[in-house]
ROZALO-985656 format. One record per residue (C-alpha): x, y, z; residue in three letters. Coordinates in steps of 0.02 Angstrom, whole numbers, plus 50000, padded with zeros to 5 digits. Layout:
<atoms>
{x->X&y->Y&z->Z&residuo->ALA} $
...
</atoms>
This chain:
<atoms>
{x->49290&y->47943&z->50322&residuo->UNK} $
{x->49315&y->47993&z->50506&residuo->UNK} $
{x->49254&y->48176&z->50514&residuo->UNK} $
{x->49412&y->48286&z->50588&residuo->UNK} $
{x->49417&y->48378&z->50735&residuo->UNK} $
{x->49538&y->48528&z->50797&residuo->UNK} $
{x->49605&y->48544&z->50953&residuo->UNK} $
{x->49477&y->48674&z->51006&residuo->UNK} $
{x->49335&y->48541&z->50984&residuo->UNK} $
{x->49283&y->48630&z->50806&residuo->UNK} $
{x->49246&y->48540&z->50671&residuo->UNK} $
{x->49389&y->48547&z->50510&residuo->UNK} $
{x->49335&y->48587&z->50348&residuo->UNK} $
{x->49402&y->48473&z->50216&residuo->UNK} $
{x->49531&y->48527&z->50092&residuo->UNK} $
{x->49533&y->48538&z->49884&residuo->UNK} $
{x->49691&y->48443&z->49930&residuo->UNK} $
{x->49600&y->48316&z->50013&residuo->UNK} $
{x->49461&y->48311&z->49865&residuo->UNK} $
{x->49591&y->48276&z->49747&residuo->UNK} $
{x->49668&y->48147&z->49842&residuo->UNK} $
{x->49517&y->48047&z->49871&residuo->UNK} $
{x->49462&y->48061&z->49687&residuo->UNK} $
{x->49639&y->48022&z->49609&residuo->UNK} $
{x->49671&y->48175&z->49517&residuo->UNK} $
{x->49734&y->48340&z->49524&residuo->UNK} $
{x->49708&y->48508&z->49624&residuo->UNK} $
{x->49679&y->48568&z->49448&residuo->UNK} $
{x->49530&y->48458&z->49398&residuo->UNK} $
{x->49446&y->48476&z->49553&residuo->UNK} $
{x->49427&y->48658&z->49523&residuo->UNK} $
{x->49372&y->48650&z->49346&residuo->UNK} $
{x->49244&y->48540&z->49413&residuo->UNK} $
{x->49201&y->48678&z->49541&residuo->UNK} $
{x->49195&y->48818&z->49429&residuo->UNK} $
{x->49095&y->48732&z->49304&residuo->UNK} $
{x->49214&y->48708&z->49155&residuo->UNK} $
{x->49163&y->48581&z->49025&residuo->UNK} $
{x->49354&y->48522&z->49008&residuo->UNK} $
{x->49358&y->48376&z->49126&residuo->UNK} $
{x->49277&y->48211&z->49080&residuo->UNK} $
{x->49144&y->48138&z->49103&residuo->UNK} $
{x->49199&y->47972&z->49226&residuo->UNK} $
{x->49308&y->48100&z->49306&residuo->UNK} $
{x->49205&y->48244&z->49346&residuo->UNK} $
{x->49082&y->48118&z->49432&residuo->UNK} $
{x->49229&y->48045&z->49541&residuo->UNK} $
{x->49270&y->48224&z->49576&residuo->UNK} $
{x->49076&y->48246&z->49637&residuo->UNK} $
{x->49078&y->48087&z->49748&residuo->UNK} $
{x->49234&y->48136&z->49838&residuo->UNK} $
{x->49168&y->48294&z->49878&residuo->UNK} $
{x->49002&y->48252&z->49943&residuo->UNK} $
{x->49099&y->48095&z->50036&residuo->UNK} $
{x->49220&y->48243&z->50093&residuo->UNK} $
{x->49075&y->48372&z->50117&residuo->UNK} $
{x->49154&y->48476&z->50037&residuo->UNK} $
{x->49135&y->48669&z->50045&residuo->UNK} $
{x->49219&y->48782&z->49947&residuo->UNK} $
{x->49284&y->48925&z->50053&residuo->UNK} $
{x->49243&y->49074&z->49958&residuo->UNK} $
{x->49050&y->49083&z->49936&residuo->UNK} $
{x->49077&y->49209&z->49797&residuo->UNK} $
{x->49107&y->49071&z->49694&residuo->UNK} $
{x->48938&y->49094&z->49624&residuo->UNK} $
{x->48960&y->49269&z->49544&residuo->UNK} $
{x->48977&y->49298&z->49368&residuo->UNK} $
{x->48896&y->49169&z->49308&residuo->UNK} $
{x->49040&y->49027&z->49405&residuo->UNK} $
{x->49179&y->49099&z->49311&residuo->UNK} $
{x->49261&y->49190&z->49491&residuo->UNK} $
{x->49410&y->49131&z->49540&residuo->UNK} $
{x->49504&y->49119&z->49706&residuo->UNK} $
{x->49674&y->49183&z->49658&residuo->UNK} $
{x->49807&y->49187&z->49786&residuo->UNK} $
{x->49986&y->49304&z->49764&residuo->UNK} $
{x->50123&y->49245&z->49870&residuo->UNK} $
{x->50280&y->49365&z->49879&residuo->UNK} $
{x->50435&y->49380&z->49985&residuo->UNK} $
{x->50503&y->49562&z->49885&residuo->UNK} $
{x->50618&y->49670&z->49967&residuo->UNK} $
{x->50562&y->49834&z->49866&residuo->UNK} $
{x->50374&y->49875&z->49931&residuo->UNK} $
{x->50372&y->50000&z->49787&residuo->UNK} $
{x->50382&y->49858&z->49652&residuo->UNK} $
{x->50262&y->49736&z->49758&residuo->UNK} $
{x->50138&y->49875&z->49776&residuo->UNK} $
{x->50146&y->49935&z->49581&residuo->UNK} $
{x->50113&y->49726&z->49558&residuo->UNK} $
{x->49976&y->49712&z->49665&residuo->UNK} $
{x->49880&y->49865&z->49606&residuo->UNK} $
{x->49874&y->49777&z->49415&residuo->UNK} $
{x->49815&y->49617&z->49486&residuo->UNK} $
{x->49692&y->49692&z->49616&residuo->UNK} $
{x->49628&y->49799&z->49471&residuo->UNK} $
{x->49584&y->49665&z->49357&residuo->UNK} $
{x->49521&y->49540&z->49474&residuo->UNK} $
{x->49373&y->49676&z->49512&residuo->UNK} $
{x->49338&y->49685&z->49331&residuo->UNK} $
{x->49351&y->49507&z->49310&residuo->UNK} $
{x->49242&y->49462&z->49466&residuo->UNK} $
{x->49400&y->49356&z->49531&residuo->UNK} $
{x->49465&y->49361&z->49712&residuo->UNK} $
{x->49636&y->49390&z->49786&residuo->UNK} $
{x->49703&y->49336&z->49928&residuo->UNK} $
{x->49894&y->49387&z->49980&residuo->UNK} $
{x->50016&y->49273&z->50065&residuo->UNK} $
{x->50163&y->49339&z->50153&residuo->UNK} $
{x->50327&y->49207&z->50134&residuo->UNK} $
{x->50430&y->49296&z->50233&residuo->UNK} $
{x->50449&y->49164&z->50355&residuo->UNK} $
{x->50502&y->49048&z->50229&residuo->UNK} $
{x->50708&y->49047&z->50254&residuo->UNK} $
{x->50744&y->48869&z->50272&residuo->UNK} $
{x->50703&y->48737&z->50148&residuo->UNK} $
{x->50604&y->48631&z->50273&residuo->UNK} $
{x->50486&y->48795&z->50291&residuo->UNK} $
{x->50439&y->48756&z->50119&residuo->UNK} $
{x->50324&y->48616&z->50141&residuo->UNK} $
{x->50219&y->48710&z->50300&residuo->UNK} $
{x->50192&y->48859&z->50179&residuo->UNK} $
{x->50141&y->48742&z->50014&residuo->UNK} $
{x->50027&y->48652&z->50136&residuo->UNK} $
{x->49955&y->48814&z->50188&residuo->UNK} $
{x->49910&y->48860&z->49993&residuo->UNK} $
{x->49852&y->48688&z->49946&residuo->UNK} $
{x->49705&y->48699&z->50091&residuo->UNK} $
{x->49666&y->48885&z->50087&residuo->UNK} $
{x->49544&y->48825&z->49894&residuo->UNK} $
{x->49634&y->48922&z->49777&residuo->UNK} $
{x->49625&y->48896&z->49593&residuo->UNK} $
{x->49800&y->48954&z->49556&residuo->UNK} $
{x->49935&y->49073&z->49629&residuo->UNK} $
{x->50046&y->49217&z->49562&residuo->UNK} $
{x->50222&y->49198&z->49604&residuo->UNK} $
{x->50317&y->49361&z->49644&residuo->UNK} $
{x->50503&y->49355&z->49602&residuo->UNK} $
{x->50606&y->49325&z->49702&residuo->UNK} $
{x->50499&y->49160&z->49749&residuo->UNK} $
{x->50462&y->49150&z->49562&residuo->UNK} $
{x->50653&y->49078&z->49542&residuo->UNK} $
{x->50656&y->48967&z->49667&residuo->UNK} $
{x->50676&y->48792&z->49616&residuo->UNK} $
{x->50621&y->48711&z->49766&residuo->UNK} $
{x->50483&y->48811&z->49812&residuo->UNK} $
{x->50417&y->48769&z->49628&residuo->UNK} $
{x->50441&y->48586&z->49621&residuo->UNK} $
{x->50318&y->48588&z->49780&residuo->UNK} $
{x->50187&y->48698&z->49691&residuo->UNK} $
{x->50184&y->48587&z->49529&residuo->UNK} $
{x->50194&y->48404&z->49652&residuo->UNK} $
{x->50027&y->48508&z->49736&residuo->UNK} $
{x->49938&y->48526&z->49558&residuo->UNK} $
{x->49930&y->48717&z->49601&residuo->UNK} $
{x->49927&y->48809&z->49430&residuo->UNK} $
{x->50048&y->48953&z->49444&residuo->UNK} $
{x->50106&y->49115&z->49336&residuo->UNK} $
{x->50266&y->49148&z->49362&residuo->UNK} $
{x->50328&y->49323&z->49352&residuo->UNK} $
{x->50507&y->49377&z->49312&residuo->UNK} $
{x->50551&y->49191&z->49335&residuo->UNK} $
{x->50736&y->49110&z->49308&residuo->UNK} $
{x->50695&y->49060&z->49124&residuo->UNK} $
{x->50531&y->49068&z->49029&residuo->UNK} $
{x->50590&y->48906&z->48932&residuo->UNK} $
{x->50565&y->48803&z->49093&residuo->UNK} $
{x->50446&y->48906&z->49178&residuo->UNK} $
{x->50259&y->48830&z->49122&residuo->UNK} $
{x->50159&y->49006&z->49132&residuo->UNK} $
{x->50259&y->49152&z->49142&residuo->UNK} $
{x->50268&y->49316&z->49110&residuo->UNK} $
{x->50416&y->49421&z->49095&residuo->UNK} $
{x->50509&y->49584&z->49034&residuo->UNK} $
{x->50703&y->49569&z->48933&residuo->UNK} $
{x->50812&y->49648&z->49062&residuo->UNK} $
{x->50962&y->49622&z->48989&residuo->UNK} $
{x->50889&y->49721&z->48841&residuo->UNK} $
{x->50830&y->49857&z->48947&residuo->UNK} $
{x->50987&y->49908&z->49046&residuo->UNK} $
{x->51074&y->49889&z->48888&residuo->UNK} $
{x->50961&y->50026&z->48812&residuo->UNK} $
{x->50992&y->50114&z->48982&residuo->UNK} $
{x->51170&y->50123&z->48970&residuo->UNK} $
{x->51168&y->50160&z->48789&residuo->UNK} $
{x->51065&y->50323&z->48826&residuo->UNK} $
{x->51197&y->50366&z->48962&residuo->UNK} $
{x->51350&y->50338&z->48838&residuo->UNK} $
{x->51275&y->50428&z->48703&residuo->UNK} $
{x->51251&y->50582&z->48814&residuo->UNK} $
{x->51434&y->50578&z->48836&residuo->UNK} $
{x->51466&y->50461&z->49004&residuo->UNK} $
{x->51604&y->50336&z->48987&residuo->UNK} $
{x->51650&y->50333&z->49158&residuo->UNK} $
{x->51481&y->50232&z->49229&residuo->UNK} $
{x->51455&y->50163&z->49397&residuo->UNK} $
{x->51341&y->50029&z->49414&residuo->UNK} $
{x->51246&y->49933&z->49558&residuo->UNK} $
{x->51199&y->49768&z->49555&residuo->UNK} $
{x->51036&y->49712&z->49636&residuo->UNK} $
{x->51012&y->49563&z->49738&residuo->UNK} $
{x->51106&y->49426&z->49720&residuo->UNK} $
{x->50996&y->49264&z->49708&residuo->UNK} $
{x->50891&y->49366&z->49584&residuo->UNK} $
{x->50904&y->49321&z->49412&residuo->UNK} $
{x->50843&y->49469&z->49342&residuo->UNK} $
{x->50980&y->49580&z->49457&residuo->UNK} $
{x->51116&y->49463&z->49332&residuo->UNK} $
{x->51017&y->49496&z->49169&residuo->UNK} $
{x->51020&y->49670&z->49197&residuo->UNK} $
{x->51220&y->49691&z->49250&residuo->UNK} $
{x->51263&y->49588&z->49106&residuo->UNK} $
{x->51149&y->49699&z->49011&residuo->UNK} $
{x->51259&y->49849&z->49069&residuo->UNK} $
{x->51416&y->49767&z->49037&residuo->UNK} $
{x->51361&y->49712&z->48839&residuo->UNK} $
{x->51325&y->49903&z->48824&residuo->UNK} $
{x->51483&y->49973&z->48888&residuo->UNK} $
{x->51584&y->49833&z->48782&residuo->UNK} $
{x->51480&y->49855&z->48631&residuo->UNK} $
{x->51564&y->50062&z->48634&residuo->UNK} $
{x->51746&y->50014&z->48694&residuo->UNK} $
{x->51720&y->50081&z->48853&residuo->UNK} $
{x->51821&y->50018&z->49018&residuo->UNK} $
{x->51713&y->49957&z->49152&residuo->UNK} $
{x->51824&y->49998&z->49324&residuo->UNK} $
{x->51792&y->49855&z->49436&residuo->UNK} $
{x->51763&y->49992&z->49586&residuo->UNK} $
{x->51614&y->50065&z->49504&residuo->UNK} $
{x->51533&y->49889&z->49501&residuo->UNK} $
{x->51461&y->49859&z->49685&residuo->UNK} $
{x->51350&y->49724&z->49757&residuo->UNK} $
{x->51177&y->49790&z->49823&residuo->UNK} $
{x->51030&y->49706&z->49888&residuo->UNK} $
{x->50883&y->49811&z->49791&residuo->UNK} $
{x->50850&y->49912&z->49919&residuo->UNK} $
{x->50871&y->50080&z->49992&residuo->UNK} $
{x->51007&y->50070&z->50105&residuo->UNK} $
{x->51091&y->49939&z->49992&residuo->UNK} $
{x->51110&y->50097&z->49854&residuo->UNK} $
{x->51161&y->50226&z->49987&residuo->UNK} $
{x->51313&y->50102&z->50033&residuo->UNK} $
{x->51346&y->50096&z->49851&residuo->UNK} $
{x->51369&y->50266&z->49815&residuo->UNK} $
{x->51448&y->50289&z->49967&residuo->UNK} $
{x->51600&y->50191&z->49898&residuo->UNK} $
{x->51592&y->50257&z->49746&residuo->UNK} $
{x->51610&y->50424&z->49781&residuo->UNK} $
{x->51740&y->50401&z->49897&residuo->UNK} $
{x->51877&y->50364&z->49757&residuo->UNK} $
{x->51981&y->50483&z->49698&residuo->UNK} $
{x->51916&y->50444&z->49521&residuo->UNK} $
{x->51729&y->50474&z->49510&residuo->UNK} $
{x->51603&y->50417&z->49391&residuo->UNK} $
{x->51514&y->50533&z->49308&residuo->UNK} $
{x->51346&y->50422&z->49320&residuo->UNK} $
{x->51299&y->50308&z->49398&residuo->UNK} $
{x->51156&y->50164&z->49358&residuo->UNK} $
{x->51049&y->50079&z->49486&residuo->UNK} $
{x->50975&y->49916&z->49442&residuo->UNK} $
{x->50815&y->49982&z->49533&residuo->UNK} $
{x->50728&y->50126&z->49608&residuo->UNK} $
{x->50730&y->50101&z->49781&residuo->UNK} $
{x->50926&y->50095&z->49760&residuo->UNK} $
{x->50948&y->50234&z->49652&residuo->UNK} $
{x->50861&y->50353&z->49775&residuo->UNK} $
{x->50996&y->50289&z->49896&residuo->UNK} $
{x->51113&y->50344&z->49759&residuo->UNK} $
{x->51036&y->50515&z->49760&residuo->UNK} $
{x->51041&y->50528&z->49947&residuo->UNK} $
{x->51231&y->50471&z->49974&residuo->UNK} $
{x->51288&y->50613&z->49819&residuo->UNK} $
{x->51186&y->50747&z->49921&residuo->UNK} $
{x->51278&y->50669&z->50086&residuo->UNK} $
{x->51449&y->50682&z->49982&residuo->UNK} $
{x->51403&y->50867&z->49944&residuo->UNK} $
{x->51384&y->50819&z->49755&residuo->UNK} $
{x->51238&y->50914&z->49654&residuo->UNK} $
{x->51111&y->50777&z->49543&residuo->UNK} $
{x->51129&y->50810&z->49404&residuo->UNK} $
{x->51261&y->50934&z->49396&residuo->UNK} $
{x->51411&y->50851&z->49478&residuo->UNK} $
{x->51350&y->50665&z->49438&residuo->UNK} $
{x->51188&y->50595&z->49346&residuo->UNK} $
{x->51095&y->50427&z->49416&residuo->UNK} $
{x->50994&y->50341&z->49328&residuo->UNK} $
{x->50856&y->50187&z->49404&residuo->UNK} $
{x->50754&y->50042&z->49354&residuo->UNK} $
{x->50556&y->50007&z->49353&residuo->UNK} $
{x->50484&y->50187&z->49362&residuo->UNK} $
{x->50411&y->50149&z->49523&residuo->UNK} $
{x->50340&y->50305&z->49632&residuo->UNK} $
{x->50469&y->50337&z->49727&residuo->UNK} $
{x->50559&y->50373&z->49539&residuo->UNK} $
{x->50440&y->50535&z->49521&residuo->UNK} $
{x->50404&y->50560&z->49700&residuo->UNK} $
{x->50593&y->50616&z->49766&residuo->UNK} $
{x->50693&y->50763&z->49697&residuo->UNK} $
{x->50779&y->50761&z->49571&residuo->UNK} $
{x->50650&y->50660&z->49484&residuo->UNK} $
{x->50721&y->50505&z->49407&residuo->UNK} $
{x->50770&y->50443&z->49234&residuo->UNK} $
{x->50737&y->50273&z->49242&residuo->UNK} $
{x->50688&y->50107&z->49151&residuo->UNK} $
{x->50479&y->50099&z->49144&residuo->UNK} $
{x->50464&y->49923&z->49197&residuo->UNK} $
{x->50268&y->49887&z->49164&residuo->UNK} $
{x->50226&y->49830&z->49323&residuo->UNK} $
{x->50061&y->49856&z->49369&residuo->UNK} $
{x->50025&y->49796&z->49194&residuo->UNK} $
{x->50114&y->49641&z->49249&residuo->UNK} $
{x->49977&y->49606&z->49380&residuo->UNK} $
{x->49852&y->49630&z->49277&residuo->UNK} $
{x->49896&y->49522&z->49139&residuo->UNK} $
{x->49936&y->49396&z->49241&residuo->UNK} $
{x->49775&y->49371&z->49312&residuo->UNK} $
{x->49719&y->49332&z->49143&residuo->UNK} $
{x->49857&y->49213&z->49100&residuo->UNK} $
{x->49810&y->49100&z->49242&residuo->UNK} $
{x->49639&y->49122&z->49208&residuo->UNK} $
{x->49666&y->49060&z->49006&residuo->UNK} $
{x->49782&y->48924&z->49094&residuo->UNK} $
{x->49655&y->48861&z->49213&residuo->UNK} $
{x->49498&y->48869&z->49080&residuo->UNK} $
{x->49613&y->48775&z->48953&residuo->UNK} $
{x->49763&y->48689&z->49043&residuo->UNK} $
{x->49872&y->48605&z->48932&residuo->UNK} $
{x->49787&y->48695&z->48788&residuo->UNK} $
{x->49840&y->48858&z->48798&residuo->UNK} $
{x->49916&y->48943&z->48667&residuo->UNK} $
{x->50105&y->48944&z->48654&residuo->UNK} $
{x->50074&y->49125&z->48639&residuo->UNK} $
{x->49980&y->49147&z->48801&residuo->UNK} $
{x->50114&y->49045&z->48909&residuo->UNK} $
{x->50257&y->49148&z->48925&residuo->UNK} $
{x->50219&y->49338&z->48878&residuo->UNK} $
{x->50377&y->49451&z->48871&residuo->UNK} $
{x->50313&y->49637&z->48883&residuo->UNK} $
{x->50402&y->49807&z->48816&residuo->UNK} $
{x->50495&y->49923&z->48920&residuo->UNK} $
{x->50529&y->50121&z->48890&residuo->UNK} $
{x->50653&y->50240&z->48954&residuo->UNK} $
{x->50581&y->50398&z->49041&residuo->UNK} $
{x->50682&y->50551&z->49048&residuo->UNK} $
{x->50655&y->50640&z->49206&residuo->UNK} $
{x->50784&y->50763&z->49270&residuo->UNK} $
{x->50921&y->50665&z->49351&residuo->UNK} $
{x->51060&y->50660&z->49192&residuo->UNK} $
{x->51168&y->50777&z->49111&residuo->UNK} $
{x->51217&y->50780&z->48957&residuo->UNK} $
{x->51398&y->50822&z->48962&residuo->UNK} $
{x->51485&y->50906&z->48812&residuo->UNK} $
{x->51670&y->50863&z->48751&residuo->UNK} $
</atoms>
């Protein structure tokens, strides 16, 4: 094979892609091979071996070697719109890669908007060596961008994906549970009248969570005004605008819930901006206990989303995934963690 050559005049390394290609088989298998794992056959690991040294092959991370072979090249793509939740997510996983002797290596999708983007940005993954990805939602629901990982042989834990049934490796939290419990806690601390904002709208979980809301308020005969129901985006601004048309009605709530942080601080900001006290003249309540939840004033009540625990176990799901492939337990494919509400000091408790 014709040794390549970029435009500069410097050599090009080969790809795992290419390795696979040339030996018939997966990303997948040419990486057990690499690490050392004992799960690939014999005939097959040794047409793995002549493709690579046909190839010349070099894997690009020569920390490969450390602990004993078992490192891994992990990669994390994202395209989030709330830093605070990509930051509590990359903390876990950055945490227990060090322990684990793994490597991480970020990649930004923002530029992927059209569907024809997908294909540069797959390409881009299935070169860079990596043993397997994390998928941060939003990408983790996207149905396209999925079908190109899986056709690539990239082995992949999704987080927060669409559905767990058809999501291979995933690992999860029950939203709808959890803003049901959220709105319960509200109601029983005498709020009928509840705003609510909606996060993003090609989210899934931003759907679990309203519909989580709305099972609540139904569940305790409560009306749910169609004014107090807005459209946000999950961010800051998006909760600000919110509010903003909340609190212009002549009818206020009395609380309102915020399908996540970022836009519950924008909640807070647009009742100070109204000249409305928190939690005296309205309570707000937020989801994921990010930071920002404890960091601004009043502190928020909120759902505690486990997220940097969500990093860090998925590191290990891929991990158990890549060591055992089709193997793995049923019980190790698609995790569903707890959740908690923290009390903080942005609800009242009003009396009849």
């Amino acid at each position: 094979m014709a040794e390549k050559v970029s435009r500069n005049g410097r050599r090009q390394h080969a790809t795992i892609k290419e390795v696979a290609e040339l030996a018939g088989v997966s990303q997948m298998t040419v990486s057990r091979v690499l690490n050392g794992r004992n799960v690939v056959r014999q005939a097959t690991r040794e047409r793995v071996e002549e493709a690579i040294r046909e190839l010349k092959y070099r894997p690009n991370l020569l920390a490969r070697s450390l602990a004993g072979g078992s490192s891994l090249f992990i990669g994390m793509i994202f395209n989030n719109p709330s830093n605070s939740y990509l930051s509590e997510l990359l903390i876990g996983a950055m945490n227990r890669c060090r322990e684990a002797g793994h490597h991480l290596v970020l990649e930004d999708f923002s530029s992927y908007i059209e569907p024809s983007d997908v294909d540069q940005l797959v390409e881009r993954l299935s070169g860079a060596g990596l043993d397997g990805i994390l998928v941060v939602p939003p990408l983790s629901e996207d149905d396209l961008l999925l079908s190109k990982l899986d056709e690539a042989g990239l082995p992949a834990v999704l987080i927060a994906p669409k559905s767990a049934e058809e999501a291979g490796i995933s690992l999860a939290i029950d939203d709808e549970a959890a803003a049901t419990r959220m709105t319960e806690y509200l109601i029983e601390r005498g709020h009928k009248r509840i705003g609510f904002v909606i996060g993003a709208e090609d989210q899934m979980s931003s759907h679990r969570r309203h519909r989580g809301f709305m099972k609540a308020m139904e569940a305790h005969g409560l009306e749910v005004d169609p004014a107090l129901v807005k459209q946000g985006k999950f961010t800051y601004r998006s909760g600000m605008e919110a509010a903003d048309a909340m609190l212009a009605l002549a009818d206020l709530p009395t609380a309102i819930f915020a399908s996540n942080d970022d836009m519950a601080a924008g909640v807070i900001a647009s009742a100070f901006r109204h000249g409305k006290r928190v939690p005296e003249d309205i309570s707000v309540v937020g989801y994921d206990d990010t930071p920002i939840a404890s960091a601004i004033w009043p502190q928020l009540t909120t759902v505690r989303q486990p997220i940097a625990e969500m990093g860090y176990q998925s590191v290990d799901l891929l991990a158990n995934y890549i060591s055992n492939g089709d193997d793995t337990d049923s019980s190790q494919r698609n995790a569903v963690m707890d959740v908690s509400v923290i009390e903080r000091d942005s609800v009242r408790k009003l009396t009849s």
